[in-house]
Structures are given as C-alpha cells and as structure tokens.
N, CA, C and O atoms as a GROMACS GRO file, in nm:
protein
  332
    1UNK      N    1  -4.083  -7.380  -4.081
    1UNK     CA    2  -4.134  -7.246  -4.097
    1UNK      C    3  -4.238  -7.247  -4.209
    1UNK      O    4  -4.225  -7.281  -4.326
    2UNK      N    5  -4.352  -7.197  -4.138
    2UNK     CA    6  -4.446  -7.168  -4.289
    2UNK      C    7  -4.434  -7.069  -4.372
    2UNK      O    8  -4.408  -6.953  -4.341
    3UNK      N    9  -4.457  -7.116  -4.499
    3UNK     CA   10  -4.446  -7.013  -4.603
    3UNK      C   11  -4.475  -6.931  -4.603
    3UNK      O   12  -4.537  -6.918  -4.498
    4UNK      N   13  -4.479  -6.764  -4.704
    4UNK     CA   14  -4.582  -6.647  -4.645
    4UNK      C   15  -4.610  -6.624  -4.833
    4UNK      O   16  -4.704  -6.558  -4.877
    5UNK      N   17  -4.513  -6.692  -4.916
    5UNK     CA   18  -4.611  -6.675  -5.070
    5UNK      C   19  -4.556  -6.786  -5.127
    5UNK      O   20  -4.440  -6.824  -5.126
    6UNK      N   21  -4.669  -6.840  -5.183
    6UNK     CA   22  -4.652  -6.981  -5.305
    6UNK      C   23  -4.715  -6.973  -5.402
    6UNK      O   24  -4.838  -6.969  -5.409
    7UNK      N   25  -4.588  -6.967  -5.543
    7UNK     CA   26  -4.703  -6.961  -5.663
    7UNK      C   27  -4.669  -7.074  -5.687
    7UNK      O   28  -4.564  -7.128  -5.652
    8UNK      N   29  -4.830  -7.155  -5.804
    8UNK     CA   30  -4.766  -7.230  -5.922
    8UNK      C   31  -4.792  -7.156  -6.016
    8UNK      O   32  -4.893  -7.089  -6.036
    9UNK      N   33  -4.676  -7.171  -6.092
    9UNK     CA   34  -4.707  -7.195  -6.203
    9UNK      C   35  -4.741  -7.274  -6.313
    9UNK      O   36  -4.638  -7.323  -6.359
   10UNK      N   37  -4.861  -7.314  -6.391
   10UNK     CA   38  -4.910  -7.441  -6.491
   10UNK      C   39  -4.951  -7.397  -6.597
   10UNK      O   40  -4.972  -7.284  -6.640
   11UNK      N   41  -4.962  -7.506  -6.640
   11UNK     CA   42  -4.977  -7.526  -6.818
   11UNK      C   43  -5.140  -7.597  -6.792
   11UNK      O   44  -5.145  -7.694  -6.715
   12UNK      N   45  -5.222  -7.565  -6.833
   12UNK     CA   46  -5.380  -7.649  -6.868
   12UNK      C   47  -5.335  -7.722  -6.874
   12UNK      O   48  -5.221  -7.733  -6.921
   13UNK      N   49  -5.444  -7.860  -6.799
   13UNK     CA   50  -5.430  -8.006  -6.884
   13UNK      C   51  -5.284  -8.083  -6.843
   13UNK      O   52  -5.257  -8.197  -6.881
   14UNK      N   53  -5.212  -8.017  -6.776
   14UNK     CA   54  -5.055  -8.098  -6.773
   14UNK      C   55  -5.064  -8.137  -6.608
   14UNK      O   56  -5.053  -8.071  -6.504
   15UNK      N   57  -5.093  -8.294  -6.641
   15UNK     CA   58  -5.101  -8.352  -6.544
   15UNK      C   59  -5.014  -8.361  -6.458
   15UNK      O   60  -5.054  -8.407  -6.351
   16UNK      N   61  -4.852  -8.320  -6.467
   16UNK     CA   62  -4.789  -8.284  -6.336
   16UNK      C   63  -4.863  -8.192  -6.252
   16UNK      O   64  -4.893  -8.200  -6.133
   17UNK      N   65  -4.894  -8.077  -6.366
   17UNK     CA   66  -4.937  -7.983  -6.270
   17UNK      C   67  -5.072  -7.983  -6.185
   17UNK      O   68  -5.102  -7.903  -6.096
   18UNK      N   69  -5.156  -8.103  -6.238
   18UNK     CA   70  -5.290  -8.126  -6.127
   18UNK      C   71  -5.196  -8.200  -5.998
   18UNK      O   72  -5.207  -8.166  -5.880
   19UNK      N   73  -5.113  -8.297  -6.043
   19UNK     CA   74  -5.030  -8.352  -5.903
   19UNK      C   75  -4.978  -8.227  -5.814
   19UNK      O   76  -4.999  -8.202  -5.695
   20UNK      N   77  -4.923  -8.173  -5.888
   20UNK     CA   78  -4.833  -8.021  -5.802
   20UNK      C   79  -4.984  -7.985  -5.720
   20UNK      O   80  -4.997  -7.987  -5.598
   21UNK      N   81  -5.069  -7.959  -5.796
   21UNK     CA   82  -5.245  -7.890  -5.732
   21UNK      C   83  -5.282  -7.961  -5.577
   21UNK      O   84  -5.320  -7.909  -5.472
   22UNK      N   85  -5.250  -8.124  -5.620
   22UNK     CA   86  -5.352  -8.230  -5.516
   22UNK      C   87  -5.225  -8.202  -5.399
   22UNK      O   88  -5.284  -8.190  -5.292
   23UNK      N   89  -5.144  -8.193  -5.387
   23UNK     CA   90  -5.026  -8.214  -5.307
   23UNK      C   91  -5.032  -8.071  -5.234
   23UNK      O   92  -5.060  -8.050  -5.116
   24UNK      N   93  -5.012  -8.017  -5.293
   24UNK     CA   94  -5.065  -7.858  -5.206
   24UNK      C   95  -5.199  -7.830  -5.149
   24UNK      O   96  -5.219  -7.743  -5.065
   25UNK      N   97  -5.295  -7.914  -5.202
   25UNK     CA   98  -5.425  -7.877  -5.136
   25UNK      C   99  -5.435  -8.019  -5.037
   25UNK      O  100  -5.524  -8.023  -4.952
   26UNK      N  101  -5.353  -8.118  -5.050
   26UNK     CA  102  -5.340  -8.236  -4.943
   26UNK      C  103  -5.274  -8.153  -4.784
   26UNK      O  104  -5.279  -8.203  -4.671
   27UNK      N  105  -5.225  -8.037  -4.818
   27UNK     CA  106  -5.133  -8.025  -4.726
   27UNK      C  107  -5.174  -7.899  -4.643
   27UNK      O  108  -5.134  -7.870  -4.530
   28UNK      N  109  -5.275  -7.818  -4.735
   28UNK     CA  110  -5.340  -7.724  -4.664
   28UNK      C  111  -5.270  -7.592  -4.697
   28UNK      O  112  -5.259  -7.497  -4.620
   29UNK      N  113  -5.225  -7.599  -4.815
   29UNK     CA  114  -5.078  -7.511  -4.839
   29UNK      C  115  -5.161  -7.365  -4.922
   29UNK      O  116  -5.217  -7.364  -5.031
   30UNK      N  117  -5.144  -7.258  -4.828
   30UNK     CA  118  -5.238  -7.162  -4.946
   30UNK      C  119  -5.120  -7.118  -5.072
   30UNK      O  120  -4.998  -7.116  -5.059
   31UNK      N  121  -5.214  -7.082  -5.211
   31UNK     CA  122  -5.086  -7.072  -5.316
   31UNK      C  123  -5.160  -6.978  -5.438
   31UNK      O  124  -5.274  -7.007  -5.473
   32UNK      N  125  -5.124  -6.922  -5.469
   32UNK     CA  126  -5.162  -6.834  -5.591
   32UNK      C  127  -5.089  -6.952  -5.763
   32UNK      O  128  -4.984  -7.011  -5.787
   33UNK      N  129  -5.219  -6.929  -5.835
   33UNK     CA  130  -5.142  -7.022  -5.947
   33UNK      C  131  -5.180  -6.897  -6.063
   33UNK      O  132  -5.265  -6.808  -6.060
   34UNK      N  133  -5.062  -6.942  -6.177
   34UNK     CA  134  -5.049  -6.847  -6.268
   34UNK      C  135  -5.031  -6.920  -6.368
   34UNK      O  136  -4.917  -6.960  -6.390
   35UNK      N  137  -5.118  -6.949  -6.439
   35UNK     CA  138  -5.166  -7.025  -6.620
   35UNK      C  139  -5.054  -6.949  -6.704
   35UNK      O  140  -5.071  -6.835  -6.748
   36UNK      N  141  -4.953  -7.012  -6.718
   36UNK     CA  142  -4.849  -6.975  -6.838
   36UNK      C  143  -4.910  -6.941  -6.936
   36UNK      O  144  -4.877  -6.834  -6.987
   37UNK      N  145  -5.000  -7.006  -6.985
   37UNK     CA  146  -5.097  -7.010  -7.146
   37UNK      C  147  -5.117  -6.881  -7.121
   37UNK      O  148  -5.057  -6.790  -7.177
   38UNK      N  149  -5.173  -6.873  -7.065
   38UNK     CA  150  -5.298  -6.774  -7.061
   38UNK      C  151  -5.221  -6.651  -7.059
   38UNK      O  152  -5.240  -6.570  -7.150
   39UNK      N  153  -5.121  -6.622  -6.952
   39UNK     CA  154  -5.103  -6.484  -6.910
   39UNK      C  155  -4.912  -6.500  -6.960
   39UNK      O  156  -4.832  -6.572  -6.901
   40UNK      N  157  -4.881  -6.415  -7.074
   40UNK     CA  158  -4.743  -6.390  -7.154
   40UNK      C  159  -4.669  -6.338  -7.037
   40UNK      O  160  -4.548  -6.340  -7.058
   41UNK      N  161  -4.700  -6.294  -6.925
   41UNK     CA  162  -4.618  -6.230  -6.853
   41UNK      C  163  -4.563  -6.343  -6.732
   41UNK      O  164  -4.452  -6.348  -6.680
   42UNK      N  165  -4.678  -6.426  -6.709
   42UNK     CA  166  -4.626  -6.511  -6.628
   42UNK      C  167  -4.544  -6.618  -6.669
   42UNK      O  168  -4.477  -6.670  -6.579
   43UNK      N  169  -4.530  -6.677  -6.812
   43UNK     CA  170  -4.453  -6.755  -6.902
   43UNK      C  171  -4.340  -6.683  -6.858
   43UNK      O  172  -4.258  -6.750  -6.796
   44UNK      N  173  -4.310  -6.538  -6.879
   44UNK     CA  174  -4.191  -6.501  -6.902
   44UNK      C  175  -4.127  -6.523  -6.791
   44UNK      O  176  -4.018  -6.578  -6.801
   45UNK      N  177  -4.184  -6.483  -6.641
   45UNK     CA  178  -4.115  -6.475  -6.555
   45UNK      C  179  -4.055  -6.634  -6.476
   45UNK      O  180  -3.948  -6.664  -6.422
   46UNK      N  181  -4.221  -6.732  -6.509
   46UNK     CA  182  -4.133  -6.867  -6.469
   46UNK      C  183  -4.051  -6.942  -6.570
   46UNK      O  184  -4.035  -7.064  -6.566
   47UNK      N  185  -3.985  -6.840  -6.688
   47UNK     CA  186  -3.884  -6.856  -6.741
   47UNK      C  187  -3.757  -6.810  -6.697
   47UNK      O  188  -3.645  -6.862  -6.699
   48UNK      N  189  -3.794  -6.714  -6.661
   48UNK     CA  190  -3.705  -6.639  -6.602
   48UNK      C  191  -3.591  -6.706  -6.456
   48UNK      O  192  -3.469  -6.721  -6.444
   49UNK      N  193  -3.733  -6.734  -6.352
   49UNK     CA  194  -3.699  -6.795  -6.248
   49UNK      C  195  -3.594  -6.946  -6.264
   49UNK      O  196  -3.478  -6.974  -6.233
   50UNK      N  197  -3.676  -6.998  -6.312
   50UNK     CA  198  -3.631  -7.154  -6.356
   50UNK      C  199  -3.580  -7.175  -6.432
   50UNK      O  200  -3.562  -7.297  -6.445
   51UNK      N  201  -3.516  -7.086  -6.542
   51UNK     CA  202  -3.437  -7.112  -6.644
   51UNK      C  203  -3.496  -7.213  -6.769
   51UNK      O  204  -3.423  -7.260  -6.856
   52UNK      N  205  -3.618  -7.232  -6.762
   52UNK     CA  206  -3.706  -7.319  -6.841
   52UNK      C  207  -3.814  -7.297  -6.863
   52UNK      O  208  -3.871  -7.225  -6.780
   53UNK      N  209  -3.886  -7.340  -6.968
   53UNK     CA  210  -4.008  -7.328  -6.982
   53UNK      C  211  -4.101  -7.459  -6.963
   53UNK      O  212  -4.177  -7.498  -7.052
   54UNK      N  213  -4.090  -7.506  -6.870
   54UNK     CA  214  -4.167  -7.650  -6.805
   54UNK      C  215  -4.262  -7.600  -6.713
   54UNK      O  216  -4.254  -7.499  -6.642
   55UNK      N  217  -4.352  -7.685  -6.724
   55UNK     CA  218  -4.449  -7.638  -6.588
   55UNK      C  219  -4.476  -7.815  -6.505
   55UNK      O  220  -4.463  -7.931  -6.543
   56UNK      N  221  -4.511  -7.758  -6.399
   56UNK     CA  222  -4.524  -7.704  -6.289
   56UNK      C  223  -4.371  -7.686  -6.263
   56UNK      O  224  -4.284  -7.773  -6.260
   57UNK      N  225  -4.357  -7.504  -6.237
   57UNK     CA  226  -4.272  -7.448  -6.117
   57UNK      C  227  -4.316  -7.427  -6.029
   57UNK      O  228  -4.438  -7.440  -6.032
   58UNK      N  229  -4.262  -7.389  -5.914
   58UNK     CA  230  -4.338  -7.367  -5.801
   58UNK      C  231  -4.223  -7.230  -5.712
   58UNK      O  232  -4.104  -7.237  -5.682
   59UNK      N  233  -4.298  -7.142  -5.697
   59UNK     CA  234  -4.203  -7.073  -5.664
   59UNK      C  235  -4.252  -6.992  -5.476
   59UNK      O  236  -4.342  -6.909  -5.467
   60UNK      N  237  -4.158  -7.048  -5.331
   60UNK     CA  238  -4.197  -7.058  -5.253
   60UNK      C  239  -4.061  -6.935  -5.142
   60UNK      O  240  -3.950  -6.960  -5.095
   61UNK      N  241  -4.154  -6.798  -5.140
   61UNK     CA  242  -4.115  -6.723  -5.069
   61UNK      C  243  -3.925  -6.711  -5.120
   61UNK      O  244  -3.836  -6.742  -5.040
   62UNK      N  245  -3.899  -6.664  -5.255
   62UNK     CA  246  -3.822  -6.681  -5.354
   62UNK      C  247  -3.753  -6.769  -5.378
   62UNK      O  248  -3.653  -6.746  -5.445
   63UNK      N  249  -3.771  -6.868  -5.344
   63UNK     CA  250  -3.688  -7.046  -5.403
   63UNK      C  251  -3.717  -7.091  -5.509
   63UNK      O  252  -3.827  -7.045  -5.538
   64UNK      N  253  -3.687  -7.144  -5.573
   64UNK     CA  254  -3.768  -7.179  -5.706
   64UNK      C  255  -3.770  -7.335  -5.729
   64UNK      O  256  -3.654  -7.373  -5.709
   65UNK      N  257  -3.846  -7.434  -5.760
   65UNK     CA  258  -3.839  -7.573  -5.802
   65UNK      C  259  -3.909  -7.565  -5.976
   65UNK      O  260  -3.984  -7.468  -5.987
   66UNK      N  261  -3.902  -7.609  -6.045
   66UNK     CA  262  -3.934  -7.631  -6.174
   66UNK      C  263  -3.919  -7.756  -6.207
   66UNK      O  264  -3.848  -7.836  -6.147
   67UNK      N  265  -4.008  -7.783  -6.338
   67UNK     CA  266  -4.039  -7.925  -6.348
   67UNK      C  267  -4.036  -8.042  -6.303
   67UNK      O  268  -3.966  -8.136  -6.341
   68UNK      N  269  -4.133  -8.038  -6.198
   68UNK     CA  270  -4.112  -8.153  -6.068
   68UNK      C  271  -4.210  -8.192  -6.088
   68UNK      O  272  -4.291  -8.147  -6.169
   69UNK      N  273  -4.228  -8.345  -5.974
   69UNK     CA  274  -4.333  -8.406  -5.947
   69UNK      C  275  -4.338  -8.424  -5.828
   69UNK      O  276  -4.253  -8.362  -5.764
   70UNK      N  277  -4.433  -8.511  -5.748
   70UNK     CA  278  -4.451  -8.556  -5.614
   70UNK      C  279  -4.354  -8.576  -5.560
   70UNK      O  280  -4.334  -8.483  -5.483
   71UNK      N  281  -4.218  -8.700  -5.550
   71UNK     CA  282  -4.124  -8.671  -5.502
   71UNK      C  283  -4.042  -8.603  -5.494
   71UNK      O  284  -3.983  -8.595  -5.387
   72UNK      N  285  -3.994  -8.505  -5.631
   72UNK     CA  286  -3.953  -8.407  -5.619
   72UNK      C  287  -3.988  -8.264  -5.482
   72UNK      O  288  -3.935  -8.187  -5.402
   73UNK      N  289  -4.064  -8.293  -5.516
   73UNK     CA  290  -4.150  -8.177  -5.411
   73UNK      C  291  -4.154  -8.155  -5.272
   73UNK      O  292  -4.140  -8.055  -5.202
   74UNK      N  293  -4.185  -8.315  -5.241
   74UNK     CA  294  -4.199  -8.376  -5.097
   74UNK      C  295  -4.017  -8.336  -5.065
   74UNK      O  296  -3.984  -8.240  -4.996
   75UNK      N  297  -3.956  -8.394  -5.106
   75UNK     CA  298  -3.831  -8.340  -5.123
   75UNK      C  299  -3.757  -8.221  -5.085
   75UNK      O  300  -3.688  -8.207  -4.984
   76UNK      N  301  -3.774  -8.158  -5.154
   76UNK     CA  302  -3.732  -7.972  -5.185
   76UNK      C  303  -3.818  -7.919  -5.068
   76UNK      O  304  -3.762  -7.839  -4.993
   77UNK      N  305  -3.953  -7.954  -5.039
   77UNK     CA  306  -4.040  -7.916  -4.930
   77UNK      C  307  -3.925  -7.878  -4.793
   77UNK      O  308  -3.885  -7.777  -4.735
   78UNK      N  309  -3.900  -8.063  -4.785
   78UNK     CA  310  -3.842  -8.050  -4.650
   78UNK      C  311  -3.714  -7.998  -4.630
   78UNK      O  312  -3.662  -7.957  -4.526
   79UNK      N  313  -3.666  -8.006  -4.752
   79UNK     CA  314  -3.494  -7.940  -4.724
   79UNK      C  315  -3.472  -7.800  -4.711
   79UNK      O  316  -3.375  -7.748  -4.658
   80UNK      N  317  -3.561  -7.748  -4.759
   80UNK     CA  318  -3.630  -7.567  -4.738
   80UNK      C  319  -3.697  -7.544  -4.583
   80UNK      O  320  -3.707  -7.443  -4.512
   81UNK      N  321  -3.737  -7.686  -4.563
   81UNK     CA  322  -3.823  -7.627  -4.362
   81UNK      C  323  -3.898  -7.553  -4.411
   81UNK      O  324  -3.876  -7.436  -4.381
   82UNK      N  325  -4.020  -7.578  -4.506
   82UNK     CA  326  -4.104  -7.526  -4.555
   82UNK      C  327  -4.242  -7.554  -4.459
   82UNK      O  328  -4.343  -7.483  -4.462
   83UNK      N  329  -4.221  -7.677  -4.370
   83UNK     CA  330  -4.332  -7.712  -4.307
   83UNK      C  331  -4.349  -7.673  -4.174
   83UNK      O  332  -4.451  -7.704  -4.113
   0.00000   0.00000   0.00000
C-alpha cells in the first residue's frame, strides 16, 4: 500500500539524514521534511513522536521510525507494506 503522508524529520548537515533523503528520492517516495533546527515546533513534536531527540525520524501515515539508517528503513519499509 502506498503511503498518503511522509515526513522527515532532520537535523542540517547530519549525514543519516542525507541517507534517509537519497533513499526516499531512490524510491520515488513523495515526503514533506521538517528541519528540527530551524522550526522549535517541529523538534518538539518529533520528540514527541519518537520519544527522542535524534534525527532522521521519519514519520509515515502515523508510524513512527527514529534514528535510523538505510537498513533500518529498508526494513520498517517492508514490514509496514509501505510499498
């Protein structure tokens, strides 16, 4: 099943989160991203979600993954039938 909302959430500069970027745009995946830095409100909430303050979360039609990488992802992807 395809998704119908995907955020990331990232931190500038934090190279998980360009991997989280290349992997979603490898895949054709549309996604809204939300700069923790930048915007206090979105820190709060992918604190909220994930119980952490790590980035890349990824939060997919209300599931939540946090501080992951490529396998992580590829992972959680398929066990959700995200594709």
């Amino acid at each position: 099943m395809k998704p119908t909302r995907v955020r990331l959430f990232i931190k500038p500069y934090c190279p998980w989160c360009s991997k989280a970027q290349d992997w979603l745009d490898a895949r054709g995946v549309d996604y809204d991203i939300l700069n923790v830095m930048a915007d206090d409100k979105a820190y709060d909430e992918m604190e909220r979600l994930s119980g952490q303050t790590c980035a890349p979360t990824i939060e997919v039609d209300g599931k939540v993954l946090g501080d992951f990488g490529p396998p992580e992802i590829e992972a959680w992807w398929k066990k959700n039938n995200f594709d």
